[in-house]
C-alpha positions in Angstrom: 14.6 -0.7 -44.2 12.1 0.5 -42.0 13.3 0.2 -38.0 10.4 0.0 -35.8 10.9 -0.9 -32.1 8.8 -2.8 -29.4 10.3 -3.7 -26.4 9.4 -2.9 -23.0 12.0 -2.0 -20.1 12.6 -0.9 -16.3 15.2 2.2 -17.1 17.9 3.7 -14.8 17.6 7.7 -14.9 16.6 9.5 -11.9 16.0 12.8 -11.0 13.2 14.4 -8.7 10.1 14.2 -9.2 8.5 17.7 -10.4 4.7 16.5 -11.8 2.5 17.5 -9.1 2.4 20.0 -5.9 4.6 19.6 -3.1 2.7 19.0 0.2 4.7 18.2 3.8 3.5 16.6 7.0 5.2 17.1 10.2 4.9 14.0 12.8 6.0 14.5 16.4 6.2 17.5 18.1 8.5 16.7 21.3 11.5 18.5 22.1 13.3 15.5 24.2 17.0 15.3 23.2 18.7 12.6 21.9 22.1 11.7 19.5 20.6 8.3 19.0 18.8 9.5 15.2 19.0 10.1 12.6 21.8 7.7 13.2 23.7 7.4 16.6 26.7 9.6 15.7 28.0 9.5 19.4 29.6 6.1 17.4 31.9 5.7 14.4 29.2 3.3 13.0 25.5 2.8 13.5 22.4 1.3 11.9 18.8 2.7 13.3 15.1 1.4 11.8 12.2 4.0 13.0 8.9 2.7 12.3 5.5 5.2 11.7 2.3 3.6 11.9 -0.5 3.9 9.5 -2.2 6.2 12.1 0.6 8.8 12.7 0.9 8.6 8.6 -2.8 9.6 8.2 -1.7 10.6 4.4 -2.9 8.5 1.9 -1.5 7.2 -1.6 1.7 9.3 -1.7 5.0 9.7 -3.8 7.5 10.6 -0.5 10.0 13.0 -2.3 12.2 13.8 1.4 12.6 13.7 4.9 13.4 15.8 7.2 15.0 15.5 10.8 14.8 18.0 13.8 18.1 19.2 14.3 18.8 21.1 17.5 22.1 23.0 16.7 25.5 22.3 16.5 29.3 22.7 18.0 32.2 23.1 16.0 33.1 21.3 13.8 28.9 20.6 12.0 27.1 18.1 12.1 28.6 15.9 8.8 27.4 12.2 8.6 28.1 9.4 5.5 24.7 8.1 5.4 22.7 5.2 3.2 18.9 5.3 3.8 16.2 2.6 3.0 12.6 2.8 2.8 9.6 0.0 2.7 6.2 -0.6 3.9 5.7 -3.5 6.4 3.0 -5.2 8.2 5.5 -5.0 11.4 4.4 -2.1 14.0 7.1 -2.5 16.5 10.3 -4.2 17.7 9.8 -7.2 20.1 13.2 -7.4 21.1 17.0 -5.9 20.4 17.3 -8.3 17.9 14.2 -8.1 15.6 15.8 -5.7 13.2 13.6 -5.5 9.8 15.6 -6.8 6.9 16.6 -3.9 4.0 18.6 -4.1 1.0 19.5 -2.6 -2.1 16.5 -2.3 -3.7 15.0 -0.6 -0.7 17.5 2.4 -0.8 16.2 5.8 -1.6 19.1 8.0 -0.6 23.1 7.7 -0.1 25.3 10.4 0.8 26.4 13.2 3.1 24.2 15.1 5.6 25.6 17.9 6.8 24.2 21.0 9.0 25.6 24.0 10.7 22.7 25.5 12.8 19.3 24.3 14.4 16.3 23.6 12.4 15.2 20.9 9.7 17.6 19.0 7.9 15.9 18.0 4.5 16.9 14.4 3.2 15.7 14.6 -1.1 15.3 11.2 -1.8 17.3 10.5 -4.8 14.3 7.6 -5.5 11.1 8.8 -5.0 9.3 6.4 -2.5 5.5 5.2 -3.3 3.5 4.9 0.1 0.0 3.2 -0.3 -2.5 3.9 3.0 -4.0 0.2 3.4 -4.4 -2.0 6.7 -1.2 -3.2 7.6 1.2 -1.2 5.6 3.3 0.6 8.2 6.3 2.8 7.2 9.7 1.5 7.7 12.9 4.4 7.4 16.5 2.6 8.1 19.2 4.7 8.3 23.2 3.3 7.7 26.0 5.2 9.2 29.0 4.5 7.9 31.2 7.8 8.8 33.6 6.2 10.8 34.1 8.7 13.2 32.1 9.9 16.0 30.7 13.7 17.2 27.6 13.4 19.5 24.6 15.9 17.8 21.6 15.9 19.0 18.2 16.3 17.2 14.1 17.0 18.8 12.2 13.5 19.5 9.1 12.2 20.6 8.5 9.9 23.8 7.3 6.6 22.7 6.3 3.7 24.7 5.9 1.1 22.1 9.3 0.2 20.9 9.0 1.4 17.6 12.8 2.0 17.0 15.9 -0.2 16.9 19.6 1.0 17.1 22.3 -1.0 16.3 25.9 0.8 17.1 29.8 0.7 17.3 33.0 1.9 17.3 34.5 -1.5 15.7 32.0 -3.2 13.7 29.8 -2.5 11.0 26.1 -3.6 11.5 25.7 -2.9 7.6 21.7 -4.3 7.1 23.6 -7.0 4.7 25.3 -8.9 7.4 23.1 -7.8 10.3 22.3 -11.5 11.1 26.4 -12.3 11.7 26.9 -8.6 13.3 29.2 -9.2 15.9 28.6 -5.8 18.3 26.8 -5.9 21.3 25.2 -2.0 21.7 21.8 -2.9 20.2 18.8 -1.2 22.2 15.4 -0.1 21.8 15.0 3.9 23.0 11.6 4.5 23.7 11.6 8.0 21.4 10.6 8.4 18.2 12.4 11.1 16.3 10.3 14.2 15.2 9.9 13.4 11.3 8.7 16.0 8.2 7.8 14.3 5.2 7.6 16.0 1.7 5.4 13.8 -0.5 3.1 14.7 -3.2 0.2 13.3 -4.4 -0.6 11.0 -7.7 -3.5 9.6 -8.7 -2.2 6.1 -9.8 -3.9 3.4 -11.3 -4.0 -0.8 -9.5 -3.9 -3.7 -11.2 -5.4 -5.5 -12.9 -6.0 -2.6 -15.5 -8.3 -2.2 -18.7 -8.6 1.0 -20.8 -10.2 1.2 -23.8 -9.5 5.0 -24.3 -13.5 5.8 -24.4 -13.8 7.3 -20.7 -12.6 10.7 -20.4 -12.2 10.6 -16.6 -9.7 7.8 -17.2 -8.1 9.4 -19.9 -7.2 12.6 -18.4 -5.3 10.4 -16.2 -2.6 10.4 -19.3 0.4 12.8 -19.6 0.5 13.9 -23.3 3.5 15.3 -24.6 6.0 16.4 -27.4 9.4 16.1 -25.8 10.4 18.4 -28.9 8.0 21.4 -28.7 4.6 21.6 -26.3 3.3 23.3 -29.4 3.1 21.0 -31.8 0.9 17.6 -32.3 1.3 14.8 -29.4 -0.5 11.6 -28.5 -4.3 12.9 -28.1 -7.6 10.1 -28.2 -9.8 9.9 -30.6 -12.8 7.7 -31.3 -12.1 5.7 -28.3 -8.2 5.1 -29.4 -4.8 6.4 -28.2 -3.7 7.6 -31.3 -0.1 9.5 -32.1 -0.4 12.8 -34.2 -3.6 14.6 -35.0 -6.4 13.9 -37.6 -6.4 9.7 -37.5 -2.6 9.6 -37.0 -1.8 11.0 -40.8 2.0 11.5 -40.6 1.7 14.6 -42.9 0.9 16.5 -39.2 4.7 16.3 -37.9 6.4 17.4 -41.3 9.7 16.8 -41.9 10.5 17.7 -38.9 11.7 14.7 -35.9 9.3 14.3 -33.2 9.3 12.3 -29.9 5.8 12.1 -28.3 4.7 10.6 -25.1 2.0 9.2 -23.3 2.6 8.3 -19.4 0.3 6.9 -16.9 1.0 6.2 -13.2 0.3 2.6 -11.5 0.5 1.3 -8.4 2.2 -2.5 -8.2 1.2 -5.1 -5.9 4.5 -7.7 -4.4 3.3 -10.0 -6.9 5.5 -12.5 -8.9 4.9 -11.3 -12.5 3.0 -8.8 -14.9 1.0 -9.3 -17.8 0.8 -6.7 -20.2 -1.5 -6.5 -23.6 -2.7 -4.0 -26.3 -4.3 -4.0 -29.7 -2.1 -1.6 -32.3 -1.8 -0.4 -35.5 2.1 0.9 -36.7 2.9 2.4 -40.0 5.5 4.9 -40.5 8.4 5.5 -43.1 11.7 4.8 -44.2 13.8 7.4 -46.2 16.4 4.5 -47.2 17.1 3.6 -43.9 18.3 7.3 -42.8 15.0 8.4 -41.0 13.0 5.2 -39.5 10.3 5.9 -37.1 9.2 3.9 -34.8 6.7 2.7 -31.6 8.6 2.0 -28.2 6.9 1.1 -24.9 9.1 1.8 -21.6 8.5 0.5 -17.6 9.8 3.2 -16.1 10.3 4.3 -12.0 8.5 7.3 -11.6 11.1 9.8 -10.9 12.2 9.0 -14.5 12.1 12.3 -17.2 14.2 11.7 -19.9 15.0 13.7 -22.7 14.2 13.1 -26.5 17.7 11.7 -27.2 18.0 9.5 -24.1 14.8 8.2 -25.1 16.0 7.6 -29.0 19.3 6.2 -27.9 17.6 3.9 -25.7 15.7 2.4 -28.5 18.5 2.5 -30.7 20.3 0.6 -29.0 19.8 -2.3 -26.4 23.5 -2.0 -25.1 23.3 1.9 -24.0 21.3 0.4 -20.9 23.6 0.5 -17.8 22.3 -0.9 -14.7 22.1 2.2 -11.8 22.9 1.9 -8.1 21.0 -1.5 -8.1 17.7 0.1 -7.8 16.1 -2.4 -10.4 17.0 -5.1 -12.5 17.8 -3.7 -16.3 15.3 -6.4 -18.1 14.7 -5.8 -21.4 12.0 -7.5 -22.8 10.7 -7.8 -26.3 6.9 -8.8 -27.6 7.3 -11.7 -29.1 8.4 -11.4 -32.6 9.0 -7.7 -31.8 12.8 -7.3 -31.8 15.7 -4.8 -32.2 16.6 -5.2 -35.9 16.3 -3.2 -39.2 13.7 -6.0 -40.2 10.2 -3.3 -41.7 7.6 -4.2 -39.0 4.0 -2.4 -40.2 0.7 -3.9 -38.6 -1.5 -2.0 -40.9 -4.2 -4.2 -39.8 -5.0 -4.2 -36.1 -3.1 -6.6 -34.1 -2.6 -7.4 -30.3 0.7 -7.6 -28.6 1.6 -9.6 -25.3 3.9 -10.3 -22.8 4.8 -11.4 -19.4 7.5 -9.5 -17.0 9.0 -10.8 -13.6 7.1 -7.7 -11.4 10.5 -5.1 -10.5 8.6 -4.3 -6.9 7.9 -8.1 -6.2 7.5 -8.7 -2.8 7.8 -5.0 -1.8 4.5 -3.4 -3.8 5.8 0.1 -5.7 4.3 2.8 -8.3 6.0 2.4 -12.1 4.9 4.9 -15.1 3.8 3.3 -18.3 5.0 5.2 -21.4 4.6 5.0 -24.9 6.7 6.5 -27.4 6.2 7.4 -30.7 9.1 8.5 -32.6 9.0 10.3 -36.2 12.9 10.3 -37.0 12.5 13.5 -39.6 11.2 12.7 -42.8 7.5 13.1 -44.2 5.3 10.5 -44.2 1.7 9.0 -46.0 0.8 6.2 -43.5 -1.0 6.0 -40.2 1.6 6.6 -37.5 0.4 4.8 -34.3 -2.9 3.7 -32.6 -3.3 1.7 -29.5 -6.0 0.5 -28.0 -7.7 -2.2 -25.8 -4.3 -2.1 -22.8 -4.6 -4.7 -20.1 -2.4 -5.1 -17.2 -2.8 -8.0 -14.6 -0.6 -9.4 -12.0 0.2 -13.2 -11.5 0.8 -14.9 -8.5 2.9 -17.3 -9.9 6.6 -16.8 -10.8 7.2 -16.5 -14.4 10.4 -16.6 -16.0 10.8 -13.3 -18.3 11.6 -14.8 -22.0 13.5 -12.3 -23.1 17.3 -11.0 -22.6 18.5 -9.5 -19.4 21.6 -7.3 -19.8 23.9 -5.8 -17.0 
């Protein structure tokens, strides 16, 4: 019978993000000398937190795709350094004492690996997860760096005199001030340098929607907004909107349009996430579709995606094929998957030939941290022909809740 899918998802696949222009901004200029940053590698181990006001940010409603540090040259052997960085925005602008480190964990962590240079110049961190930065009172930038080489070999890199303690380092030869145990760290080097590391920061710039959300699919402004595309071939039919609809194929959705030919088309949207507890997310559809005894079965899929995330046709069929193929990645984000109601994963036929409005509610993946996501619908036509209507949607609302809801729907690691 008939398969057709309707679940909704976080995802694990990253990669960098290539949508819109690259654009960098440079902040600090100073050329005072220091081995305390990126990390204090005059120690075997060290954790540092840099904090850049919104002023010094000046950039507004950005995707950060790297960092860069100042590096001032090298002796033999190069600079080489086992590093885990963590970004988040906070309302904190400085450090009132050595202990008043700004907590950071997993889900925070936007880069892991090791930085190496040979000569003077910038070394370029590409954040492995792209980091959403929104310019509003009170949301300061926070960059932690780990160090967990375990040796030492003082480098030094360009800073900036600062005055108002706006970094922290934490540093030994012995212990480990990993930021998970930071409150128990045992070391005594913690101090506040009054410099600020000279900082280059590649970002570009998205136009993302905030919540709460409503589209009806009549306002061209808003619907340019939507990336339309056939994973298969650019070429050929793809979401497009028609009388005030989101509609997949051309002509009012007749199937005849792909051929018997497979097809996966999307339509993605940007949106920013506030901390809060929960979303609520709603459309209006109409699915049809065909069956060619259970060989070909098409089908309507709806993905919560991070925004570095460009899959392929098959990782996108596989994941709808099958619920297990979900692994979770680096703990970036809980793998929920969640299902609308009566929507599940079987072989049940599923056809709302009338129009019909779907619902659910989702614990937020950026709660208490704020964070862009991409929306996606998928249609899939899995080869044969067909006579129905493929897919319309219409009539999508988004909201957040401030209170914590429970996600009823199956969460697998």
């Amino acid at each position: 019978m008939k398969k057709v899918v309707l679940f909704f998802f976080p995802v694990f696949m990253f990669c960098v993000l290539t949508t819109t222009a690259q654009y960098y901004r440079t902040i600090g200029t100073g050329t005072d000398s220091s081995s305390y940053f990126p990390s204090y590698s005059y120690y075997n181990y060290s954790f540092v937190e840099m904090i850049y006001p919104i002023p010094e940010m000046i950039i507004s409603n950005i995707t950060i795709s790297s960092i860069a540090f100042d590096f001032r040259g090298t002796y033999a052997p190069d600079y080489s350094r086992k590093l885990t960085v963590y970004m988040k925005m906070v309302s904190q602008s400085s450090f009132a004492n050595d202990s008043a480190y700004i907590p950071v964990d997993s889900a925070d962590m936007v880069w892991s690996g090791t930085l190496t240079a040979s000569s003077a110049g910038w070394i370029t961190i590409p954040l492995k997860h792209p980091f959403g930065y929104r310019t509003v009172e009170g949301n300061h930038l926070l960059i932690a760096i780990y160090d967990n080489t375990g040796t030492y070999s003082s480098r030094y890199f360009n800073c900036t005199a600062d005055s108002n303690n706006r970094t922290l380092v934490y540093a030994s030869d012995t212990y480990h001030p990993h930021p998970d145990s930071l409150s128990t760290y045992q070391g005594t080097n913690c101090f506040r340098p009054l410099l600020m590391p000279n900082l280059k920061i590649g970002y570009n710039a998205i136009d993302y929607a905030y919540l709460p959300y409503t589209c009806n699919f009549d306002d061209s402004e808003e619907n340019s907004q939507w990336v339309l595309k056939n994973l298969y071939d650019p070429a050929r039919p793809a979401w497009h909107f028609q009388d005030g609809k989101l509609m997949a194929g051309v002509d009012s959705c007749n199937y005849d349009a792909y051929g018997n030919r497979s097809s996966t088309i999307l339509a993605e949207r940007y949106f920013w996430f506030e901390g809060s507890d929960s979303l609520t997310i709603s459309f209006q559809c109409t699915i049809g579709g065909e069956n060619n005894g259970g060989v070909s079965c098409d089908y309507l899929a709806v993905f919560l995606v991070p925004i570095d995330t460009h899959w392929s046709a098959n990782q996108y069929r596989n994941a709808c094929d099958d619920i297990y193929w979900l692994k979770c990645g680096d703990d970036y984000d809980l793998p929920y998957i969640l299902h609308f109601g009566e929507e599940s994963l079987d072989n049940t036929k599923l056809t709302f030939l009338n129009q019909k409005t779907l619902s659910t509610t989702i614990a937020n993946p950026r709660k208490g941290r704020g964070g862009m996501y991409k929306l996606v619908f998928v249609w899939r036509n899995d080869f044969g022909d067909g006579d129905g209507q493929a897919a319309v949607i219409d009539n999508l609302v988004i909201t957040d809740n401030i209170e914590y809801y429970e996600p009823q729907s199956t969460a697998r690691w």
